[in-house]
KOLNULO-935076 format. One record per residue (C-alpha): x, y, z; residue in one letter; residue number from 1. Coordinates in Angstrom, 2 decimals, always signed. Example, Ala and Ser with C-alpha at 12.3 -4.5 7.8 and 13.67 -1.06 7.14 Angstrom:
<recs>
<rec px="+12.30" py="-4.50" pz="+7.80" aa="a" i="1"/>
<rec px="+13.67" py="-1.06" pz="+7.14" aa="s" i="2"/>
</recs>
This chain:
<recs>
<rec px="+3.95" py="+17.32" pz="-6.32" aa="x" i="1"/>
<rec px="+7.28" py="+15.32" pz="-6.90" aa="x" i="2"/>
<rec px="+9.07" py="+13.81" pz="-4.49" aa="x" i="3"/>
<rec px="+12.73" py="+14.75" pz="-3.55" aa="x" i="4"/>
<rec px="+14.49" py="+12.22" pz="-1.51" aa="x" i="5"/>
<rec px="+17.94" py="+13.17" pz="+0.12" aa="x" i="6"/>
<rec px="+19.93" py="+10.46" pz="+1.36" aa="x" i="7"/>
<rec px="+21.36" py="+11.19" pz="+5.00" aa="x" i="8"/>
<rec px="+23.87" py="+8.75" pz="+6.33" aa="x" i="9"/>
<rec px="+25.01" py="+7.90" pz="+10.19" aa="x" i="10"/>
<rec px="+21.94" py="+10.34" pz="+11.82" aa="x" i="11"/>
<rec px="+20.96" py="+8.18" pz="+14.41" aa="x" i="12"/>
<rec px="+24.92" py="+7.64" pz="+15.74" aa="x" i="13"/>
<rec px="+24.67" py="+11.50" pz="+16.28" aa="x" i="14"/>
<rec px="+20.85" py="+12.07" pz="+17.20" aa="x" i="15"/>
<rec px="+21.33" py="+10.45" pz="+20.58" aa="x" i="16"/>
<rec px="+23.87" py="+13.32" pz="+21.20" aa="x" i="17"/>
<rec px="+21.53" py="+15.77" pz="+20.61" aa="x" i="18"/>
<rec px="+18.86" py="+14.63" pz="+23.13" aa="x" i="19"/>
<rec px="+21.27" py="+15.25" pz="+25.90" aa="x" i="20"/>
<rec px="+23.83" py="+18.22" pz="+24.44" aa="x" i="21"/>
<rec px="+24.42" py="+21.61" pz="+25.13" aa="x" i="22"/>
<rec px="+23.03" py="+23.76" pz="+22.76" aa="x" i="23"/>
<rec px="+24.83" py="+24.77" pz="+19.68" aa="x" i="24"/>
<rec px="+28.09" py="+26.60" pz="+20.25" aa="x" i="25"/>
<rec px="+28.87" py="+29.72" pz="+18.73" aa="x" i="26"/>
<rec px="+30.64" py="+29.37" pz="+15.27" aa="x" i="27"/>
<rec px="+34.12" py="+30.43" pz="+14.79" aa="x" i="28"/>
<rec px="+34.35" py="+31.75" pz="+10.96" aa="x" i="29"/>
<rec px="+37.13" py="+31.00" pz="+8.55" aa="x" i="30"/>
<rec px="+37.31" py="+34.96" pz="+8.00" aa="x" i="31"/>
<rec px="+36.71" py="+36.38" pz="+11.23" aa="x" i="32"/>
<rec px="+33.84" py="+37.42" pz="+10.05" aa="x" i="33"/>
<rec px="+34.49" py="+39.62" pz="+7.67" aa="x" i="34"/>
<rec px="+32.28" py="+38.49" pz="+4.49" aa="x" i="35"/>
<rec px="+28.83" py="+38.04" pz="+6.82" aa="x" i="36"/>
<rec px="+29.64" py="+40.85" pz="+8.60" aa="x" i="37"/>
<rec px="+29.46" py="+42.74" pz="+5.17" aa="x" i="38"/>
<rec px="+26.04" py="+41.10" pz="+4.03" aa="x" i="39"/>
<rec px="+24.82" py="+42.75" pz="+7.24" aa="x" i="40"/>
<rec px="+26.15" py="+46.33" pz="+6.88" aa="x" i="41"/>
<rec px="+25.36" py="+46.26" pz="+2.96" aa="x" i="42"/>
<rec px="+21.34" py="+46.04" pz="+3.52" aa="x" i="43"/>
<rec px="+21.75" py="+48.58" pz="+7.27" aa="x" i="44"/>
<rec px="+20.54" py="+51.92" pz="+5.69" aa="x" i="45"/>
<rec px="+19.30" py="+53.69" pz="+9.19" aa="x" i="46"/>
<rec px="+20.68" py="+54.83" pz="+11.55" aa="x" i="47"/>
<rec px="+24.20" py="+54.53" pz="+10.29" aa="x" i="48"/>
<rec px="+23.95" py="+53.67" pz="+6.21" aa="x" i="49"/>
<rec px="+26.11" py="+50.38" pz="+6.02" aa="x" i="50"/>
<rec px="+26.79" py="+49.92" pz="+9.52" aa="x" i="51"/>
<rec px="+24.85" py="+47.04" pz="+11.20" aa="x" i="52"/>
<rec px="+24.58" py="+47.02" pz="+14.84" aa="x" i="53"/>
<rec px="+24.81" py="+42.90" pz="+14.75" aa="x" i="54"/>
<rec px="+28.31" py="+41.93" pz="+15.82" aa="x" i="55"/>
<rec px="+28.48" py="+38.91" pz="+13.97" aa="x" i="56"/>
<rec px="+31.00" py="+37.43" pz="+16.13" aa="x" i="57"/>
<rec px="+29.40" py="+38.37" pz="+19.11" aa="x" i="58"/>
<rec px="+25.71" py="+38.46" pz="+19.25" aa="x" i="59"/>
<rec px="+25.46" py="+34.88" pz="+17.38" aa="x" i="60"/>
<rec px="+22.68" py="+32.80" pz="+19.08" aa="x" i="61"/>
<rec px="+23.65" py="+29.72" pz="+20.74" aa="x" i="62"/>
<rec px="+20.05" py="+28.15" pz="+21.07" aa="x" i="63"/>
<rec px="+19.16" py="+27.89" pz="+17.55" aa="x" i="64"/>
<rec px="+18.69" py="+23.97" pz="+16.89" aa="x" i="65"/>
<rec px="+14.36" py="+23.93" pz="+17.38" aa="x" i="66"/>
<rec px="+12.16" py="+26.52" pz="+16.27" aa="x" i="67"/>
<rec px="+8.17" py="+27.06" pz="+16.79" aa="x" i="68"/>
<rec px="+6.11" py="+29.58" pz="+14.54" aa="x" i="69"/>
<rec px="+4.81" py="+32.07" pz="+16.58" aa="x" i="70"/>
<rec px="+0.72" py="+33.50" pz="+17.44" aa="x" i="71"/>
<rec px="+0.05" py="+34.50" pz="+14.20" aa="x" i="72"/>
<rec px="+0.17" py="+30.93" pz="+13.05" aa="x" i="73"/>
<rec px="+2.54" py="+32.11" pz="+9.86" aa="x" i="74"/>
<rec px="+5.97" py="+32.59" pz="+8.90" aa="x" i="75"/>
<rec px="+7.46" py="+34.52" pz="+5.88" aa="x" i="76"/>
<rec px="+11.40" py="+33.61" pz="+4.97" aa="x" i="77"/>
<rec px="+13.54" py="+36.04" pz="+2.56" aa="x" i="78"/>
<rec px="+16.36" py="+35.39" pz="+0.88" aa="x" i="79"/>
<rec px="+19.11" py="+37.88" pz="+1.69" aa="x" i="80"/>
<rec px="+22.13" py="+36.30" pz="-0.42" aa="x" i="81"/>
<rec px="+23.76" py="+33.15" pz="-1.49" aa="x" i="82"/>
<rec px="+27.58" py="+33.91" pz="-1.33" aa="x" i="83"/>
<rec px="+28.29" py="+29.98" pz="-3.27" aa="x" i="84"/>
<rec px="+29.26" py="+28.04" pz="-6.27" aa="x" i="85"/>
<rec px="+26.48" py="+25.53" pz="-5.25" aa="x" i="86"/>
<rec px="+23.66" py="+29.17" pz="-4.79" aa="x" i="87"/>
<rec px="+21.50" py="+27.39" pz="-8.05" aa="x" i="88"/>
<rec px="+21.18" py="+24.11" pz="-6.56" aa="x" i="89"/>
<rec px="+21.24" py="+24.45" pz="-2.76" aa="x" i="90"/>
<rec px="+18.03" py="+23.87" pz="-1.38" aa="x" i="91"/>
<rec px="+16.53" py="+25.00" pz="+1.92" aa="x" i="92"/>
<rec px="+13.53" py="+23.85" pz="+4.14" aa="x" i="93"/>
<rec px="+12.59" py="+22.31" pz="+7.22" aa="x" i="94"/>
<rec px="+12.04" py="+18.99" pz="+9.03" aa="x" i="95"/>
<rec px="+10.28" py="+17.82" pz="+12.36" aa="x" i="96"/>
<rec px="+12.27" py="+18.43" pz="+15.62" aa="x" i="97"/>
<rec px="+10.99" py="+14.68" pz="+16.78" aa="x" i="98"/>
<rec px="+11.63" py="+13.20" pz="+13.09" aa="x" i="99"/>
<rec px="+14.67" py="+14.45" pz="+10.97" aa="x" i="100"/>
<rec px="+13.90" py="+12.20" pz="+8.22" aa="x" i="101"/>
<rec px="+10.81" py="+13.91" pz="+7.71" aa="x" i="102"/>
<rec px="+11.34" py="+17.22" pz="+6.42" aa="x" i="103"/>
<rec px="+9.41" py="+20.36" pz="+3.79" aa="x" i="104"/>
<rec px="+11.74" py="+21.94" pz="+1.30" aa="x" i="105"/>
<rec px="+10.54" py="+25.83" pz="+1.33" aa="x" i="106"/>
<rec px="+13.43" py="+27.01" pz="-1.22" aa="x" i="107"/>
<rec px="+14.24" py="+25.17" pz="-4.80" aa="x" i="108"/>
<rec px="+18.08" py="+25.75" pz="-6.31" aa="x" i="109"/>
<rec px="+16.28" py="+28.46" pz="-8.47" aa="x" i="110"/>
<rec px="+15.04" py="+30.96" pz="-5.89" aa="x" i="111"/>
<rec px="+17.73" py="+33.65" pz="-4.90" aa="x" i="112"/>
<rec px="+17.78" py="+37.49" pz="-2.98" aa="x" i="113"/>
<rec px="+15.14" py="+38.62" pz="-2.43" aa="x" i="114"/>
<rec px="+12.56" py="+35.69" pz="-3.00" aa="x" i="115"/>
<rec px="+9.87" py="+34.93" pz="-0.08" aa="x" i="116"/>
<rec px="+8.06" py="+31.70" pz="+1.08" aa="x" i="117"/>
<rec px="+5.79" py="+31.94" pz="+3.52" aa="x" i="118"/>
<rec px="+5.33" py="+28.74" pz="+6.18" aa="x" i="119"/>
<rec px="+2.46" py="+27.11" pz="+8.42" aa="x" i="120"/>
<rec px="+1.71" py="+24.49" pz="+10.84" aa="x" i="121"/>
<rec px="-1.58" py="+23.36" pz="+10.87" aa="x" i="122"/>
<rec px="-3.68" py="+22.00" pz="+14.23" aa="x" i="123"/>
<rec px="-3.06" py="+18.69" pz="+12.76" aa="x" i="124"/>
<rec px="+0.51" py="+19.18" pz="+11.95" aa="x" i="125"/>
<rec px="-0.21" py="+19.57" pz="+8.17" aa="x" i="126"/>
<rec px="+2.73" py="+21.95" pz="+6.76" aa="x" i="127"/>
<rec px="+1.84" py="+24.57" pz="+4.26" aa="x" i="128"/>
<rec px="+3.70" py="+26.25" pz="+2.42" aa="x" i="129"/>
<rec px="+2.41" py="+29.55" pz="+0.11" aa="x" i="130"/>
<rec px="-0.77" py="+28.41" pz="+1.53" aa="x" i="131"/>
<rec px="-0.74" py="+24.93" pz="-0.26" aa="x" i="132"/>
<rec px="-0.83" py="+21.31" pz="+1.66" aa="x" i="133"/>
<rec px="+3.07" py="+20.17" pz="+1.43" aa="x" i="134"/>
<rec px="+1.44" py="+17.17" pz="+1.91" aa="x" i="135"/>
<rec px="+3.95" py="+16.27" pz="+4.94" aa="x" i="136"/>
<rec px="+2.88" py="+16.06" pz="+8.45" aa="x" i="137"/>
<rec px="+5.09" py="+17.33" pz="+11.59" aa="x" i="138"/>
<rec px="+4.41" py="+16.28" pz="+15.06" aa="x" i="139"/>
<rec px="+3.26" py="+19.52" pz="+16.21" aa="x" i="140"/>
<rec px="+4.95" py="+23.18" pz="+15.97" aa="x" i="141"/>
<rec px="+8.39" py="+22.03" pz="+16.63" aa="x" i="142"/>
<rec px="+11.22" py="+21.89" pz="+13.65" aa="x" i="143"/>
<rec px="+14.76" py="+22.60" pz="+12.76" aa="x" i="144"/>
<rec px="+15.97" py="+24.45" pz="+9.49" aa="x" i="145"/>
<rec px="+18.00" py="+22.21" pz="+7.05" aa="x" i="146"/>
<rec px="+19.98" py="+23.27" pz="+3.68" aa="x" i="147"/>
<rec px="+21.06" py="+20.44" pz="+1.09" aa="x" i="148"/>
<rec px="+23.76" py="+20.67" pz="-1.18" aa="x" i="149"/>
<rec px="+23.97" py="+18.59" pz="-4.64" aa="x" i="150"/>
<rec px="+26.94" py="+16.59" pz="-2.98" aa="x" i="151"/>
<rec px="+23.83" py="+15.44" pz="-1.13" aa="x" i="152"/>
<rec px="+24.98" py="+16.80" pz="+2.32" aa="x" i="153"/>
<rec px="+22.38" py="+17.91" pz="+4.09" aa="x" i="154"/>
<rec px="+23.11" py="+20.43" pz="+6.99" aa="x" i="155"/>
<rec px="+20.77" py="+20.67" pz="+10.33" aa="x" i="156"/>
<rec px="+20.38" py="+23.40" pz="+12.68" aa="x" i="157"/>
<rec px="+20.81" py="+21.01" pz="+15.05" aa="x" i="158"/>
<rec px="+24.75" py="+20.49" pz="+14.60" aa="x" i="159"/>
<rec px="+24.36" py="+17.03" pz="+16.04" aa="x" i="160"/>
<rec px="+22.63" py="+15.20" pz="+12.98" aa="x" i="161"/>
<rec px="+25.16" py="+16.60" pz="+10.71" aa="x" i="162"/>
<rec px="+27.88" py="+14.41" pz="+9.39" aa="x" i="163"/>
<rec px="+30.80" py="+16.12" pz="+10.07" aa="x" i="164"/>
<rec px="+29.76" py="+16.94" pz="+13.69" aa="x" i="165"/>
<rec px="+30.29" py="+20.89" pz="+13.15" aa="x" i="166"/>
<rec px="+27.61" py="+23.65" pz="+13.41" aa="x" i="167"/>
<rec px="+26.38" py="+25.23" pz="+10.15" aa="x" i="168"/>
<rec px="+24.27" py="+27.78" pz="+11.22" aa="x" i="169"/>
<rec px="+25.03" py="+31.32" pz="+12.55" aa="x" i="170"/>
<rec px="+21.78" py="+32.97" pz="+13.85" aa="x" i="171"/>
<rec px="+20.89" py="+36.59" pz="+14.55" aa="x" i="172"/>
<rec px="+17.81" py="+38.12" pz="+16.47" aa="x" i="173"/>
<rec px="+16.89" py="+41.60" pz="+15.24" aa="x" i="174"/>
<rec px="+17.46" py="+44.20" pz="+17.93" aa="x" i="175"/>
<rec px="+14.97" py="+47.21" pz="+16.93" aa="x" i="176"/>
<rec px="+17.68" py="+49.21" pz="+15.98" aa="x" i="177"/>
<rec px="+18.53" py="+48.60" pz="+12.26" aa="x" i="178"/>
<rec px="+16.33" py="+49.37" pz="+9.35" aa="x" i="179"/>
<rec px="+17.45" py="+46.85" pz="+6.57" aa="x" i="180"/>
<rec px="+16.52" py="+46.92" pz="+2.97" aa="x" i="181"/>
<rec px="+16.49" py="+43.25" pz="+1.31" aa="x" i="182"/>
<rec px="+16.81" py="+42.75" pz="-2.29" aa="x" i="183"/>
<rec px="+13.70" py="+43.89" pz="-4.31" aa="x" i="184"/>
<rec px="+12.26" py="+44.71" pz="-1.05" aa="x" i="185"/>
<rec px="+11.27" py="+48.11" pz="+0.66" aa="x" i="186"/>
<rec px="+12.85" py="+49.19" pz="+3.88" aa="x" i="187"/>
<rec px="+11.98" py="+48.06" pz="+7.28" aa="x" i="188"/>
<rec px="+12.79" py="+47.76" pz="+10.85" aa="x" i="189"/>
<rec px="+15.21" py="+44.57" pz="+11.67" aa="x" i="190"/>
<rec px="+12.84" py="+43.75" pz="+15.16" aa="x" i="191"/>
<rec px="+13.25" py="+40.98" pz="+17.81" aa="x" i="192"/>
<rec px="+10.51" py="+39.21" pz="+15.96" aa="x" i="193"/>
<rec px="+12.88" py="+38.23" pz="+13.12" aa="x" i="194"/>
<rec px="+15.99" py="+36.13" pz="+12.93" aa="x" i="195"/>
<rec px="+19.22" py="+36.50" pz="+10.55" aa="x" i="196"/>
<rec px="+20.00" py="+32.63" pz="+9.61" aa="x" i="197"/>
<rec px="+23.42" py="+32.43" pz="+7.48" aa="x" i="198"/>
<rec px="+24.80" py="+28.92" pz="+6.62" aa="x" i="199"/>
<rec px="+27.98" py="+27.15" pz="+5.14" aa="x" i="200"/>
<rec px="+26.90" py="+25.00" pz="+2.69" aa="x" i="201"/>
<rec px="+30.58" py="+23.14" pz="+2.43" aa="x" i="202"/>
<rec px="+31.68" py="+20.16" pz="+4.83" aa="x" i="203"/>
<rec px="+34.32" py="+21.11" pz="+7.34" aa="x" i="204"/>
<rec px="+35.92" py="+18.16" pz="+6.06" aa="x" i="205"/>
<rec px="+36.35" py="+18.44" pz="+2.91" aa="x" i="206"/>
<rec px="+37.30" py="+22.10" pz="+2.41" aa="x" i="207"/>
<rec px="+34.86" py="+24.24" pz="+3.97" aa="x" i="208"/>
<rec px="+36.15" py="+28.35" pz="+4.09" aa="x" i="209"/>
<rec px="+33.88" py="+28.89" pz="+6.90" aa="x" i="210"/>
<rec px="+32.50" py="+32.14" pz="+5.64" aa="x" i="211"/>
<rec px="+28.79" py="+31.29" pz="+6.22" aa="x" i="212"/>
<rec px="+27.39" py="+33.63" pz="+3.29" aa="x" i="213"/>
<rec px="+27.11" py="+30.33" pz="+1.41" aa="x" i="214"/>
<rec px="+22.57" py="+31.01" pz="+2.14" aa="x" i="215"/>
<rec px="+21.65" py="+34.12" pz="+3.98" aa="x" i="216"/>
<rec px="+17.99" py="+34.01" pz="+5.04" aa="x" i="217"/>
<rec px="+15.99" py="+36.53" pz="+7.09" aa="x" i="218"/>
<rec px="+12.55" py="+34.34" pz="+9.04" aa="x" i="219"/>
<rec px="+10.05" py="+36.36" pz="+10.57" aa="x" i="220"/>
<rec px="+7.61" py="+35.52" pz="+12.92" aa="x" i="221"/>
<rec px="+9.60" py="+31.93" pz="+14.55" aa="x" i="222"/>
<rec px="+11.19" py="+31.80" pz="+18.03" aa="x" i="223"/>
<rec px="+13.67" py="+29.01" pz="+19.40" aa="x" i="224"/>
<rec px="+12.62" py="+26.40" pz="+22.03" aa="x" i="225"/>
<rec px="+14.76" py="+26.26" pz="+24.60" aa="x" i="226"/>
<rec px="+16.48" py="+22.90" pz="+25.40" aa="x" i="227"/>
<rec px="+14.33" py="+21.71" pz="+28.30" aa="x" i="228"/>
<rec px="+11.36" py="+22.32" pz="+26.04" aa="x" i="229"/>
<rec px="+12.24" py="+20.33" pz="+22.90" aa="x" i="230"/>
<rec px="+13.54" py="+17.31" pz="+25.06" aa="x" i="231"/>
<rec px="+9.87" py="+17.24" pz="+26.36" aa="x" i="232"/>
<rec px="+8.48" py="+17.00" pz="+22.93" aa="x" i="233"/>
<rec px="+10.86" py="+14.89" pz="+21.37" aa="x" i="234"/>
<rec px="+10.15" py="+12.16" pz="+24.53" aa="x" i="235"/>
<rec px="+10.43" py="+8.30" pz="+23.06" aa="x" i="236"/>
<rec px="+9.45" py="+9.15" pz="+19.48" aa="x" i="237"/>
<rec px="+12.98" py="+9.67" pz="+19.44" aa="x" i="238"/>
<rec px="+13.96" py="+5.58" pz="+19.61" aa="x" i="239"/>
<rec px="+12.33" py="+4.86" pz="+16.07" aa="x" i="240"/>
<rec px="+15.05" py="+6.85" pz="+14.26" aa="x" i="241"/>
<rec px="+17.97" py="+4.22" pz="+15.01" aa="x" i="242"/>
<rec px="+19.11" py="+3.54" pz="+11.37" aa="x" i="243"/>
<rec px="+19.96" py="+5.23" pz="+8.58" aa="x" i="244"/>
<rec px="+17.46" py="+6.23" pz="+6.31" aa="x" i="245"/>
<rec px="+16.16" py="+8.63" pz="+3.38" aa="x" i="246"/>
<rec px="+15.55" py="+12.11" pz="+4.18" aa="x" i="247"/>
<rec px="+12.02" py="+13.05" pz="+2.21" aa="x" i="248"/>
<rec px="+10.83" py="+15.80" pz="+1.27" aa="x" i="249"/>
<rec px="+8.12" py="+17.15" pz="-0.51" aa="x" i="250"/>
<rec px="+8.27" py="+19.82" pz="-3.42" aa="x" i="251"/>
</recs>
């Protein structure tokens, strides 16, 4: 396996934040909301064809910055749509909740809608990926979702390690009401098991529309840790990532 290292800059000013913050807020889109609000209604076909219930301005999670893999021990991500000039070389994957700089890429540039990946945490920690060693350890089931971009930003789902401060994740939970039909994919129930995780890819700094269609992924099978949960785990591992380092991943 190669190696992929992504330089991340001025984490540990922000990381400290994130041990004692709120939880993400809830995005405010450059649209309104229109574009995401269409990926969702273009794959609805039941009960209303093209009509999601998801409000995307409305039913965005605000606790989405840790995630666990649920009992089955596995999870499968799909690609809904990558809405961006940067959709062949944005890359998306995880890292450990108690070590940023430690993270598993689970999409290359190349992959696009409809593609799957499926994810698991070992008893040891090892991370698999299609049911190969990633060769990466995590701390335990605990982990954020990350997407890098080729101007080598890479974005957390914890809003607090990312370099312009803002939030670049909009999550949805499924709601058993909407069957959705991903690219290449048959049809299927949308169910509270299964999360809607659409990104901006841009910094808000330098230009960012704010859309958030930029990488549109549906995870199965994950649920969030609430904040009094992921401070537990986190605990003084936390004081060894104090200066800025590379962000490794394996491939």
């Amino acid at each position: 396996m190669k190696k992929q290292t992504i330089l991340t800059a001025a984490v540990a000013a922000v990381f400290g934040l994130s041990i004692v913050g709120a939880a993400n807020a809830a995005v405010t889109f450059g649209d309104g909301g229109t574009a995401l609000q269409g990926v969702l209604d273009n794959i609805t076909v039941a009960p209303v064809v093209g009509d999601s219930s998801v409000d995307v301005n409305t039913d965005q999670l605000v606790n989405d910055k840790h995630w666990s893999i649920t009992g089955a021990g596995g999870s499968v991500a799909s690609i809904i749509v990558e809405l961006a000039g940067f959709a062949n070389q944005n890359t998306f994957g995880v890292y450990d909740s108690t070590n940023p700089g430690v993270g598993v890429q689970l999409f290359n540039g190349v992959a696009g809608a409809g593609d799957q990946v499926f994810m698991s945490i070992k008893i040891d920690g090892s991370v698999f990926v299609n049911n190969l060693d990633s060769g990466v350890d995590f701390a335990g089931n605990s982990f954020g979702y990350w997407l890098n971009t080729p101007q080598q930003n890479t974005w957390y789902s914890d809003s607090a390690l990312n370099l312009d401060g803002k939030d670049h994740l909009a999550a949805y939970l499924g709601t058993n009401t909407d069957t959705v039909q991903l690219p290449g994919l048959a049809a299927g129930l949308w169910t509270n098991n299964e999360y809607v995780m659409a990104w901006e890819d841009l910094s808000f700094n330098t230009g960012s529309d704010a859309d958030y269609t930029d990488f549109v992924v549906m995870v199965e099978s994950v649920k969030p840790i609430p904040e009094p949960g992921i401070l537990a785990l986190m605990g003084l591992g936390l004081l060894g990532f104090m200066d800025r380092r590379r962000f490794t991943t394996k491939v």
